[in-house]
N, C-alpha and C positions, 0 to 999 in steps of 0.2 A: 796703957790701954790693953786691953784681955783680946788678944782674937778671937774670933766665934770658933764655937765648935762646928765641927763637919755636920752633926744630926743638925744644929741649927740653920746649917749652909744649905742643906738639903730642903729641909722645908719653907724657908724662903725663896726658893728657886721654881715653887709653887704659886699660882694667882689664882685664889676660888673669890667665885661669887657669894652674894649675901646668901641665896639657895642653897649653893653648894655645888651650880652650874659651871663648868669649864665657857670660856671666850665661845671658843665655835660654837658648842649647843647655843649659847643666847643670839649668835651669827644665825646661825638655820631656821631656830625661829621666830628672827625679824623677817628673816627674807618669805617664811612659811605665812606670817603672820600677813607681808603687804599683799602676798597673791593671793590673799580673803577677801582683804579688804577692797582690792584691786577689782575681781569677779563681783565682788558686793556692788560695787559702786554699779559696775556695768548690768548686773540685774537691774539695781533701781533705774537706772535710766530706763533699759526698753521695758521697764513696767510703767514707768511715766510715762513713757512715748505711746503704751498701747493702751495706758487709761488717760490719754489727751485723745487718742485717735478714735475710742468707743464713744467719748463725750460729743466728737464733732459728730462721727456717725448718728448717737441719737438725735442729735440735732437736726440732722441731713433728714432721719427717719420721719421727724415732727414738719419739717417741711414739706414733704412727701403727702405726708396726711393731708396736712391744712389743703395741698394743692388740691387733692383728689373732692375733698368734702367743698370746696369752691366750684369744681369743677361738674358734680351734682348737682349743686344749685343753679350753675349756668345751664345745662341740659334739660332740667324740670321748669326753668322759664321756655325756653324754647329748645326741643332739638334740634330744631335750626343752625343753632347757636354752633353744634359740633357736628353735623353731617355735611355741611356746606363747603368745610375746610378740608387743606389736600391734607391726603392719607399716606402715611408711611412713615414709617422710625425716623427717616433721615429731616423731618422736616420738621421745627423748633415752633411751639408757642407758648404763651407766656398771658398769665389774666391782670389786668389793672381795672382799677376802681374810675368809673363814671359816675359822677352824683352818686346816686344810690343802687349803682347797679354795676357788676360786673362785666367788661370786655374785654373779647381774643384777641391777642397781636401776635405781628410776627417775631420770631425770636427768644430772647432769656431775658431774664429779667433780675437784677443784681441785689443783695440780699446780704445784710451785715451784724454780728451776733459776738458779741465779748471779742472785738476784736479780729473778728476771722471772717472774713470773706466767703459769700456761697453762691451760686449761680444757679437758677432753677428754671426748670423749661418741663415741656410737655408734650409728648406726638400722640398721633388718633390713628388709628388702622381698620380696615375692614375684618369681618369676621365670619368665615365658613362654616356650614354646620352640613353634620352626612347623614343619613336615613333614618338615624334614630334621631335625629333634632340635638343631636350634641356635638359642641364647638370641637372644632379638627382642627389641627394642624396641616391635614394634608389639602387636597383639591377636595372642595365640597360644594353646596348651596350657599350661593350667599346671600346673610340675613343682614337687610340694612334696617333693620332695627334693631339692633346689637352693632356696639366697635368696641374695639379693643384701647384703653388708654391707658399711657403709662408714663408717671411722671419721673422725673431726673433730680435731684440735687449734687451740685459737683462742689469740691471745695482745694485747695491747696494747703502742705503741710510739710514744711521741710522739705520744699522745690517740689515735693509729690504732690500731684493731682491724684484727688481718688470722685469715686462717684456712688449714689445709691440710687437705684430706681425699685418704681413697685408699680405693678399691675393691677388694673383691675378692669372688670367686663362691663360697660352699662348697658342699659338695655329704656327701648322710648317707652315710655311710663304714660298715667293719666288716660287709661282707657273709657273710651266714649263707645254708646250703642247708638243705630239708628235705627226703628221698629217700625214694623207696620203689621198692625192685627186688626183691618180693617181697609177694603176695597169697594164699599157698596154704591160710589159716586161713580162708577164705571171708567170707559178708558174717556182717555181724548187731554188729559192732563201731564205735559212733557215738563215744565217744571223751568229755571231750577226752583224747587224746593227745601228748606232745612228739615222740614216734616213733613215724613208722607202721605199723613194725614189718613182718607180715605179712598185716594187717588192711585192712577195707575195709567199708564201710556196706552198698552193696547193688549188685549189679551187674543187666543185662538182656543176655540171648546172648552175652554172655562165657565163654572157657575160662580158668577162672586154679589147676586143680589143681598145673599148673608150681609150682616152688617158685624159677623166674625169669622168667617171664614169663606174658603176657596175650593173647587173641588170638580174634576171633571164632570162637563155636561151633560145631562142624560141621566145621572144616578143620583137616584133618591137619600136624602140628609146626606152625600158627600161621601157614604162605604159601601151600599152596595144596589144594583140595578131593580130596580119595583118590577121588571117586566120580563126579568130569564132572560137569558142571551139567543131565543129565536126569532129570526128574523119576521118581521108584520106581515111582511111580503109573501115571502116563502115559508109556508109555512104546514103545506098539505102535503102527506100521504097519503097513499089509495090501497083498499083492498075490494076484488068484486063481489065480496059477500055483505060486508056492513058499511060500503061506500069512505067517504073521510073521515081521516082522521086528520084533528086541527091540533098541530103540537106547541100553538101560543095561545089556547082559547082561556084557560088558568091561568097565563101569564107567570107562569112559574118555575119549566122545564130550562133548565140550566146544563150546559156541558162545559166541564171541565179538563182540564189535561189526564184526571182520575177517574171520572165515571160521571154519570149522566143521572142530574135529581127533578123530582117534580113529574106531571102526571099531562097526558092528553086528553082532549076529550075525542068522544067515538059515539055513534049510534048506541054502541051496548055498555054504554058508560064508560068512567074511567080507564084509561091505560096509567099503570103505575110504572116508573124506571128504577125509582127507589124504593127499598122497604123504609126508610127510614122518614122520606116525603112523603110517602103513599096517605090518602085518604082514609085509609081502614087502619085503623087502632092494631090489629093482629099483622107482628110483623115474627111469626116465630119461626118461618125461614126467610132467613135475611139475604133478600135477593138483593140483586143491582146489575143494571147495564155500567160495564169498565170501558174505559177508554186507556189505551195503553201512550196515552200522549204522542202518537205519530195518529190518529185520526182510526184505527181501528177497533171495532168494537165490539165486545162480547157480553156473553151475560142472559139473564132473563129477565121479560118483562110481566106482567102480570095484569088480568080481565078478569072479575069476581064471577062475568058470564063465560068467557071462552076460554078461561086458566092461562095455560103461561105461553108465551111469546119467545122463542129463541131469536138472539141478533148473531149468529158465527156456529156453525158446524163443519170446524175442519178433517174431524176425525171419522170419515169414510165408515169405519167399522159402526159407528151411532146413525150419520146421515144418511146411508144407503151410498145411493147415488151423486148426491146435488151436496155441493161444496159453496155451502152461499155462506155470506156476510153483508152488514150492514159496515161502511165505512162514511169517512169523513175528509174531505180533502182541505189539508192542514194551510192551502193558499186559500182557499178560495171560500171554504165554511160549509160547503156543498155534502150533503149528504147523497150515496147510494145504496146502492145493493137492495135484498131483501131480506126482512125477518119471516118467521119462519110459525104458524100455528096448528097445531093439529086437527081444529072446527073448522080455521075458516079459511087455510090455506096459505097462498103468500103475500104479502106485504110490503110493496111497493114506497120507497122513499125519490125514488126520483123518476121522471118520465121516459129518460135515456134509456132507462132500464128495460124499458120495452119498445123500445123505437117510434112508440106515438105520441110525443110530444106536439107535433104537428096539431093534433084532434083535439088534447088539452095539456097544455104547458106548466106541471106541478114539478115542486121537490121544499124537500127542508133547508134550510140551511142556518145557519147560525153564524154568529159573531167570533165564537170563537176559534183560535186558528195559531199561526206562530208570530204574528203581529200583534201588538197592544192599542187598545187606544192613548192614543197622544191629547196632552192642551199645554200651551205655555201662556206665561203672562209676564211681561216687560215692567217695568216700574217708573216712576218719572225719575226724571234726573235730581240727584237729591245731592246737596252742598253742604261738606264740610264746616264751611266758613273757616277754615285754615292757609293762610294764603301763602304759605310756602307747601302745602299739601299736607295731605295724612299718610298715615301706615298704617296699613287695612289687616285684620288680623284674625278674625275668625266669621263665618255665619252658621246658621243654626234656624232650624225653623222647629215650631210646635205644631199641636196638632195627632189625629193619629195615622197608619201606616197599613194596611190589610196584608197580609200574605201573600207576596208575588208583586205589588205596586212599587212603585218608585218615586221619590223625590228628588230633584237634580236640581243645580243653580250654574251657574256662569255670570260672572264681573264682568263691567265695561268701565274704564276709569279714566280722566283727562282732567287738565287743567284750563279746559276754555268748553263752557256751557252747549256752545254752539259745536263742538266737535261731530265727526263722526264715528260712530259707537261700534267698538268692536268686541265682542262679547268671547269670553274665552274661560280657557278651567286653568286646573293648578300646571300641565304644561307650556299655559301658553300658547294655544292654539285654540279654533274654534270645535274641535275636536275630542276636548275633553270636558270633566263636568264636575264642580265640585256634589259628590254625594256621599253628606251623613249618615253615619250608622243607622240615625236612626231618628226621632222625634227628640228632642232636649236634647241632642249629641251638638256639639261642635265638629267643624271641617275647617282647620288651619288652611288658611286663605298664602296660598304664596308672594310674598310680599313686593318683594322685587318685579312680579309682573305690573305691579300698581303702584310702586314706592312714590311717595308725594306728591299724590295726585291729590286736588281739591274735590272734585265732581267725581260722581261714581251710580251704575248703575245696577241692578242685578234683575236677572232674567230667571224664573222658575220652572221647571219643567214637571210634569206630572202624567204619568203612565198607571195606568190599567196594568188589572194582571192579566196571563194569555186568555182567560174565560172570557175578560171581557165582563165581569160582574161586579169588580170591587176597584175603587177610587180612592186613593189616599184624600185626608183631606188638613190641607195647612188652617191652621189660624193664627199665627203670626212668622212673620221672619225677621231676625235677629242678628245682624254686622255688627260686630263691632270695630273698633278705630283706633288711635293716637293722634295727638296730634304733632 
């Protein structure tokens, strides 16, 4: 046998891979190679784990819905259904099927889907709204026609409990009006009622023979006075030259907070206040007696025989001596002082002004002043037919409004026919009033002062402006409801 050569001793002392890789390099990367595969595996798991866990969630999510869209339906049969139960997160309900219909219970209600277990429940909350009428978080108005509900689904998943909830705001739906555009059956009809018909409890200075509308007493078609606001009574001034003057015999002389229109009669004919009411066509200086709305008065008046008529000369340096004015006393409507003419001398509005009222007891006076006239009218008691109550939500009346008038309402609302009726505004006291902008306006009715009440009344109020010449006039008013 040949011994090996040394070169061949040498390279068998050698061990290559089929590569041409040494032992350790294919050592390094087996070991390189399991912490891939090792990090591999553990990726795919929490990707499995967190596309199992997105699958229950949407699951959870679809639960969530169905509950909410059930929960609507229950609401629109009756809001009964969810303002009746307690309020608060912490308290559990759950809807199951009755025949054909929907009911609340207390607690969760168990729920099972490829295997996995779900628990679903539901709480109701009250809901605040602040000055702008938008829902707060913080201390607000509370509107119990809005709650807050929020549904739950809870599940288990590898010992963890997870949960998803979703909110959402309802609000009591299915709004009802009750109208009345028609009073001509006068008062003495308390009701109850579901329609007003043409009926009314009891009114004060109201005109409502119309068979469409309402409007304080006394004023012609319901805007404005036929007769000037001076008094029938009181109604003479004196001068000793051309005797009376009658300042209601035209039926037409009006004072206002601004100036004084329409004309008097006299021996030497017309007295004009206004260039603009005046009788004579030629108004090319345009006079007027002003009223500075505190009852004092200035200005010219005008006689096509005796020319013009001063009512106030304060300025010493034009009147000489005598510092006269005609005024107005702003309680009482009383006219004094004297005007002033260069023919016939002066002119006597009230009798005090010369101390011989005794011999004959004259003056002007008028209506107008810092009071208004007032009328209100009551309504019969008018029924829901909701017998868990309504939610009263806005009124509104039609109709039109003059300059300076007013339209005002006040609710009275109870759940027993026979109650006694306490009339009140959006404070809650008899003290305030609800008053619309305007004719077709609405005035959000405070709800909570009447929250599901069946029976409900309303009271209307209607004011003159200060003149005392112009009356608003309603033709219909306009609640609406929920039930």
């Amino acid at each position: 046998m040949h011994k090996p050569s040394k070169k061949h001793k040498k390279q068998s002392g050698r061990i290559r891979t089929q590569g041409g890789q040494s032992l350790i390099e294919v050592l390094i990367a087996l070991a390189i190679g399991s912490l891939f595969i090792g990090a591999a595996v553990a990726v795919i798991v929490v990707a499995l784990r967190i596309s199992t866990q997105n699958e229950y969630a949407q699951k959870a999510t679809s639960f969530n819905q169905e509950l909410m869209e059930q929960i609507s339906i229950v609401t629109k049969d009756s809001w009964h259904n969810l303002d009746t139960l307690t309020f608060g997160s912490s308290t559990q309900y759950y809807l199951s099927e009755s025949g054909n219909f929907l009911s609340v219970n207390t607690g969760k209600e168990s729920l099972s889907l490829d295997d996995v277990d779900y628990q679903r429940w539901f709480s109701v909350e009250e809901v605040q709204r602040d000055s702008n009428y938008q829902i707060t978080e913080d201390v607000g108005t509370l509107d119990p026609s809005t709650l807050k509900v929020t549904a739950y689904t809870q599940w288990t998943q590898n010992a963890d409990t997870s949960e998803l909830s979703m909110t959402r705001y309802l609000t009591r739906s299915g709004n009802q009006i009750t109208e009345q555009e028609d009073w001509d059956a006068g008062p003495g009809f308390n009701g109850p009622n579901t329609d007003p018909a043409n009926q009314f409890s009891s009114s004060t200075n109201i005109y409502y023979a119309s068979t469409s509308e309402i409007y304080l007493s006394n004023f012609s078609g319901g805007s404005s006075s036929s007769t000037g606001n001076i008094d029938s009574v009181d109604r003479w001034a004196w001068n000793d030259v051309i005797g009376w003057i009658d300042m209601r015999h035209y039926e037409n002389v009006t004072v206002s907070s601004t100036i004084i229109q329409g004309y008097a009669s006299s021996s030497v004919n017309e007295i004009a206040f206004d260039c603009a009411t005046s009788p004579s066509t030629d108004c090319s200086f345009s006079y007027s007696i002003t009223n500075d709305g505190n009852g004092i008065l200035s200005g010219w008046a005008w006689n096509e025989n005796i020319g013009w008529l001063s009512f106030n000369c304060s300025d010493l340096s034009i009147c000489g001596t005598s510092n006269y004015a005609v005024t107005i006393d702003p309680d009482t409507g009383d006219f004094s002082g004297w005007a002033w003419n260069d023919v016939i001398g002066w002119l006597s509005f009230n009798c005090s002004n010369t101390g011989s009222c005794a011999t004959v007891d004259y003056k002007v006076s008028t209506s107008w002043g810092n009071s208004v006239i007032e009328g209100q009218l009551t309504s019969s008691i008018l029924d829901t037919e909701v017998s868990g109550g309504a939610a009263f939500n806005t009124i509104m009346w039609q109709g039109s409004q003059p300059s300076g008038t007013a339209v005002q309402f006040q609710l009275a609302s109870s759940n027993s026919p026979s109650s006694t009726w306490t009339y009140i505004g959006p404070d809650g006291t008899d003290a305030s009033f609800y008053e619309p902008a305007g004719p077709d306006l609405q005035a959000k009715i405070v709800r909570a002062n009447h929250n599901n009440h069946r029976y409900f009344r309303y009271r209307v109020y209607l004011d003159s402006n200060t003149a005392k010449t112009q009356s608003p006039t309603v033709e219909s008013i306009v609640i609406s409801w929920s039930p």
